[in-house]
N, C-alpha and C positions, 0 to 999 in steps of 0.2 A: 698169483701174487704171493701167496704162502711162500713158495717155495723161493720164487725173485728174493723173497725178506729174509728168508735163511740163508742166502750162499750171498747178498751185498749190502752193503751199509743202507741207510733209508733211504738219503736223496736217490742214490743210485740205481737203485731197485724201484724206486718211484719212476723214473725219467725213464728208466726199460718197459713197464707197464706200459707208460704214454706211447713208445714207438713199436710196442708190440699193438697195442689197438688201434694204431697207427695206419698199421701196415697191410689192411684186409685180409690178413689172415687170424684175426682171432677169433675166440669163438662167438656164437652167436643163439640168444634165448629165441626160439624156435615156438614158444610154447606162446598161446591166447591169452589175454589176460583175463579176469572173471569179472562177467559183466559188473557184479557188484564193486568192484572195485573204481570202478568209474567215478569223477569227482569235474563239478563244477567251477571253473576260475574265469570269471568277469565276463559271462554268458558263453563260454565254449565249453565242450565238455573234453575232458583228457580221459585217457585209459586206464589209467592207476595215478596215485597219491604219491607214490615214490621217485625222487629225481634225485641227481649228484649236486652238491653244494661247489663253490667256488673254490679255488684250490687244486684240486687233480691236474686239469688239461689248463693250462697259463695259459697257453698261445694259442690255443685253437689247432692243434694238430689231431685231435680224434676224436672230432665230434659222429663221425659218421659209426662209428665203431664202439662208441657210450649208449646210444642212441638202441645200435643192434644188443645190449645189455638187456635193453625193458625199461631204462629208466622215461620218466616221462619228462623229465625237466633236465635239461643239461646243462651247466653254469660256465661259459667259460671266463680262464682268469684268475687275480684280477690282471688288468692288462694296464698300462701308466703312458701317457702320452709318447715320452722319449725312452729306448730301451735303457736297464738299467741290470746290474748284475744282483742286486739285493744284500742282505748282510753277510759277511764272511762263514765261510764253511768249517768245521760240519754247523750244523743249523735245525739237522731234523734229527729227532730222537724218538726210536719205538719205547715202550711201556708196557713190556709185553705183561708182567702179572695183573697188569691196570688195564691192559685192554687198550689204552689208551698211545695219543702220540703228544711230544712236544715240539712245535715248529717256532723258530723266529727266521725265516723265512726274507721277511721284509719285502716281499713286490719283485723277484727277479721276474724280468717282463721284456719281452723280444719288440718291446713297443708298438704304435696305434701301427704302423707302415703294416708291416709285417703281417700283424693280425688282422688287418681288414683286408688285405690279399687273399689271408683264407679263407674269411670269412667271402669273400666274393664267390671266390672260384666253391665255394660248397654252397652258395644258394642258385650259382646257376646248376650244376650239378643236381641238385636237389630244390627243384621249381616249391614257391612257397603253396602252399595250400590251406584255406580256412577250416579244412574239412582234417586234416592233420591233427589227429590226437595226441600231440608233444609241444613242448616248450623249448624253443633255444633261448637261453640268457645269456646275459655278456657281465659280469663284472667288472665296474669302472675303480681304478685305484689313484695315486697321487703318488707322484715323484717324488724321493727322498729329497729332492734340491728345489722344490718348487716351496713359495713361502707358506706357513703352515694354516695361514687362514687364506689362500687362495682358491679360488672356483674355479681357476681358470681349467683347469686338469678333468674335469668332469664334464664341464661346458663343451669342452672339445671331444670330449668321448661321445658325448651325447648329440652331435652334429655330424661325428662322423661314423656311428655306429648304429643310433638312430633306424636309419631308412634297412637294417640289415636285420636286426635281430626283433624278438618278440617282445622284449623285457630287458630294460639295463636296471642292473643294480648298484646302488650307491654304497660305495662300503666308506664307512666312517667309522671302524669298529674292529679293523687288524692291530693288535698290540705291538705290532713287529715294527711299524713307523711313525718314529718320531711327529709327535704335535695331532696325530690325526684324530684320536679319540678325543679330544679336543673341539671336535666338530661337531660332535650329539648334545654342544651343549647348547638349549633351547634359541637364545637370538641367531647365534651363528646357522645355524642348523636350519630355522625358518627361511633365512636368507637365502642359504644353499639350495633346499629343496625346493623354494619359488625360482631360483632363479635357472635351476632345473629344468621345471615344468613352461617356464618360458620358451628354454632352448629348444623342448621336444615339441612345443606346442608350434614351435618355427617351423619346424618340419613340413615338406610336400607331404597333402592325405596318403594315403595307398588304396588300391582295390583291396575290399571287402571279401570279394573272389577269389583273390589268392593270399589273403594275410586275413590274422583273424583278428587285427585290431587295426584301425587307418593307422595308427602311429602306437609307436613300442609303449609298455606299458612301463610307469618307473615305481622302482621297489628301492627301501634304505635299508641296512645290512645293519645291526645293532651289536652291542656288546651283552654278556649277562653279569656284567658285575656293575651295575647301575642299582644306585637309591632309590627307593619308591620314588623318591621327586624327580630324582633323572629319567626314570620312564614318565613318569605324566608329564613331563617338560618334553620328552620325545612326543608323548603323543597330541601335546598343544600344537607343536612344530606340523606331524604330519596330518591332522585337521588344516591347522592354516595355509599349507602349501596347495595340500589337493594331491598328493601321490596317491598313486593305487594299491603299495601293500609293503609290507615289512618282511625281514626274515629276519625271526630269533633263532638262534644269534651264531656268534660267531665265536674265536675259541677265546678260553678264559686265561686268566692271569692268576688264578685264585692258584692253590694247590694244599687241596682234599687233606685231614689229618690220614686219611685211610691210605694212601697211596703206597703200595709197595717196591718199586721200582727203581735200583739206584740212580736212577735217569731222572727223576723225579727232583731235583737238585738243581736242573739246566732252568736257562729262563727261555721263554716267548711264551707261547699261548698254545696252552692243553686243551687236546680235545679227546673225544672218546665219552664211554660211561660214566668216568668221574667229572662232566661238564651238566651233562643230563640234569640235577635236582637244580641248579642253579637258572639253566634255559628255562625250566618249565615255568620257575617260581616265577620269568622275567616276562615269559609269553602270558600265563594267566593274571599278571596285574595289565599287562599290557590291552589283554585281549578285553578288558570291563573297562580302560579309559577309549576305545573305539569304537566308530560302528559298526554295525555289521557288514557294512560294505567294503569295507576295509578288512582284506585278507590277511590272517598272517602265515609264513611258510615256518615250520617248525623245524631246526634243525641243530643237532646238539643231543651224543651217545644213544643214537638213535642207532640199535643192533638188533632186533628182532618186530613181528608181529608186533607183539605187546607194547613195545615204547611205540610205536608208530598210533597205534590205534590209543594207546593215551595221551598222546599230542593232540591227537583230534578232538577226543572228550576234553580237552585243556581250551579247544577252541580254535587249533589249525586247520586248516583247509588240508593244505599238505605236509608232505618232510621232506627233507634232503637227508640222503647219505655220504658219508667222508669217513671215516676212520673203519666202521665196519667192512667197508667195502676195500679200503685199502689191506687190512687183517685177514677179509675171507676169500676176496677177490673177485672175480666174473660171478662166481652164484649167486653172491651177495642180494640183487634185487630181488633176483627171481625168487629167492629163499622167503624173504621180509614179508614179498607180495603174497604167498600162499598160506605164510601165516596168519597174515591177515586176514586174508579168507576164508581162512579156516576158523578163524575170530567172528567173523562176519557172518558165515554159516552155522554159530552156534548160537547164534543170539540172534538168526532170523532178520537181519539188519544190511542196508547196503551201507559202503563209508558212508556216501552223499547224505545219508541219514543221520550219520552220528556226527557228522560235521552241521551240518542246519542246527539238528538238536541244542548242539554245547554252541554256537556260534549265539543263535537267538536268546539262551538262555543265560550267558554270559558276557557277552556285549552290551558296550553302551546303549539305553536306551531311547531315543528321542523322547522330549517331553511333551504332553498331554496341553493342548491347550489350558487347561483350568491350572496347570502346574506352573505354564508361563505366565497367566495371569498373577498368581500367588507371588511369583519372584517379584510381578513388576510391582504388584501392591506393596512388597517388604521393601523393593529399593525407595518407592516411593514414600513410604513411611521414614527408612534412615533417614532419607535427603530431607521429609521436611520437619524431622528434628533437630538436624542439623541447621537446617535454616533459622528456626526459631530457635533455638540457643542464641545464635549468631545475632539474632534481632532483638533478643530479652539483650545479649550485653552490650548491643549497639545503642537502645535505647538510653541503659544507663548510662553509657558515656557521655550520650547527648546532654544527659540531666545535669549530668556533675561538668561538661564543659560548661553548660549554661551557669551554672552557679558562678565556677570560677572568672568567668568571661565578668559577671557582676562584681563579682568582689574584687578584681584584678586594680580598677580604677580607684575603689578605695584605699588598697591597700600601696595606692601608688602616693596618694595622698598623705597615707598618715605616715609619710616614713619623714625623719629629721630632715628640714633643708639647712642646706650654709648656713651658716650666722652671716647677717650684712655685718658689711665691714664700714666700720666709723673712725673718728681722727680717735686719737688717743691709743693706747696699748688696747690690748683685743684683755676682756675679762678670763678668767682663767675658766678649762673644758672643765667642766663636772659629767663629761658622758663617754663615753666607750664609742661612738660612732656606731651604733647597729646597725647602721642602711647599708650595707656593703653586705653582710650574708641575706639581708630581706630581699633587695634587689636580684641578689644570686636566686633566689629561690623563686620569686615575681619569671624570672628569666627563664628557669628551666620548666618553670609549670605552662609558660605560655609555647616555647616550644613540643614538648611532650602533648598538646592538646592541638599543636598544628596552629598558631598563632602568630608565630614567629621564626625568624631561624634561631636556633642554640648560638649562645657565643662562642668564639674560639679560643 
């Protein structure tokens, strides 16, 4: 890929990658991985922590050839119901002193037809297996033309993709299309991911025998330029829904004072090194409003040993790579992964250890019976001060209705009546007539006390 990136512009050098790994003649990591590297996800065990993010292979044309890389998780995607071509070219921008790339992209996607063809024709090909130390995912996306608060676009991904892959991811978190980060925001977002977890949960079981989950596992795709409220409002969402795991995150909009690159000027969503301090900051708040049960996949300027194995101490299970891989090319896994274990081997530690560690110790933690008790004693203390407030000023109303109810009769009493009227001329007024504001007032107190209705 070095060399693809020096002699064609990015898309283009990208799209040759794709058909070079394509094509069964690429290369192929030949090498074991180190048992230490081995990592737990939702009771199977994989071979390493490192797998490719969403992005590279759209359409599902090399999965077979990603795979022979070493990565353990491969993402295809994201893929949109109807094909669509994405936003006008050029769209993809290297950053080469930044390390970094700029995409606004927006979904070009050879649509669901296409992509579950391949996806066919590669699981018969490659019979599933429980015992399989890899991951296939599918990244679900949303058509530029479809309304911005619709479900329908994932609903159908998730029905038809479903019974294929191990893991769909929900991405609500590409910058490149219009309205869609728009979806992480907490009601909307609860809805989406129940109504998710319904569609999956429709799904035929599968044998246990040859898949390592009865039904795919679903994962939401996030942004890292969220408010501390927008993640805890994410992670209300995915508490309430019931997903099985997250991936921090996706690329950014921000753009670094550091950045040197006159590229650096373009709009969509950076990713590379200079996304890195933003993911982490967004995985470790994230990672203390869940449980432990709840994975997250770490991903974001993730280019060596080092950041991979401080994603874990931040509390990820695993990483994806995207920009390293695109910059360094085929070695790219292989390289991350023996740094890591060479990380591993200096400090006497398998990952699966340093993931428990920082997962246990930074996760939400369930509360202690005697902690539930204490809440329920504090709600119940606010509510029955609440109450009696409520009943100290209901009393007194009672008191002062009661009065008024008494005086209302007198005060009806002492007010001027007509003069009778006799033969002769009427004596002349010596009064102003008062009973017209007394009465006003008799009126509005018996209404205000629920007595009467107000006049009009």
């Amino acid at each position: 890929m070095p060399l693809i990136r020096s002699g064609m512009d990015a898309e283009a050098g990208h799209k040759f990658a794709v058909k070079a790994l394509a094509s069964g003649f690429a290369p192929r990591d030949m090498a074991t991985d180190d048992e230490a590297l081995g990592v737990e996800l939702w009771g199977h065990r994989l071979a390493n922590p490192v797998g490719l993010a969403a992005g590279f292979d759209k359409d599902g044309e090399a999965i077979d050839g990603l795979f022979n890389l070493g990565f353990s998780w491969v993402e295809v995607g994201s893929v949109t119901p109807k094909p669509q071509e994405g936003n006008p070219k050029p769209r993809v921008f290297h950053l080469p002193e930044d390390s970094a790339i700029i995409n606004r992209y927006g979904f070009p996607s050879q649509g669901h037809a296409i992509v579950l063809s391949r996806l066919r024709s590669y699981v018969a090909t490659h019979p599933p297996s429980a015992k399989t130390p890899s991951v296939l995912a599918l990244n679900l996306g949303k058509n530029k033309s479809s309304a911005p608060d619709s479900t329908s676009d994932f609903l159908n991904g998730v029905a038809k993709f479903g019974p294929l892959v191990d893991v769909l991811v929900i991405n609500v978190s590409s910058p490149n299309t219009a309205g869609l980060r728009a979806l992480q925001g907490r009601g909307v977002l609860e809805e989406l991911l129940s109504e998710v977890i319904k569609a999956r949960d429709a799904l035929p079981k599968r044998s246990t025998d040859e898949w390592k989950w009865e039904k795919a596992k679903i994962v939401v795709k996030i942004a890292p330029d969220l408010s501390e409220k927008e993640v805890e409002d994410i992670a209300e969402a995915v508490k309430f829904s019931g997903i099985d795991g997250v991936i921090v995150s996706n690329t950014t909009i921000q753009r670094p004072a550091d950045l040197k690159s006159i590229n650096a000027v373009e709009t969509g969503g950076l990713s590379g090194p200079p996304v890195k301090p933003l993911t982490l900051a967004t995985l470790k708040t994230l990672r203390g409003l869940l449980p432990s049960s709840v994975p997250i996949i770490g991903c974001g300027g993730i280019s060596s040993g080092s950041d991979a194995v401080e994603y874990a101490e931040a509390g990820a299970t695993l990483v994806q790579l995207y920009t390293s891989f695109a910059y360094d090319g085929v070695g790219a896994p292989r390289r991350v992964k023996d740094e890591v274990s060479a990380t591993l081997a200096s400090r006497n530690l398998t990952w699966n250890e340093i993931v428990k560690l920082s997962v246990e110790k930074l996760s939400l933690r369930p509360k202690k019976p005697v902690d539930l008790f204490k809440d329920a004693q504090e709600q119940l203390k606010a509510a029955l001060d609440e109450a009696g407030k409520r009943i100290a000023l209901g009393d007194e109303l009672v008191l002062l209705k009661e009065k008024v109810v008494e005086a209302i009769p007198a005060l009806h009493s002492s007010t001027p009546s007509t003069p009778t009227v006799t033969d002769g001329p009427a004596p002349p007024s010596t009064t102003t007539h008062p009973e017209k504001t007394l009465q006003e007032l008799i009126r509005e107190a018996e209404a205000a006390l629920g007595l009467s209705a107000p006049s009009s």
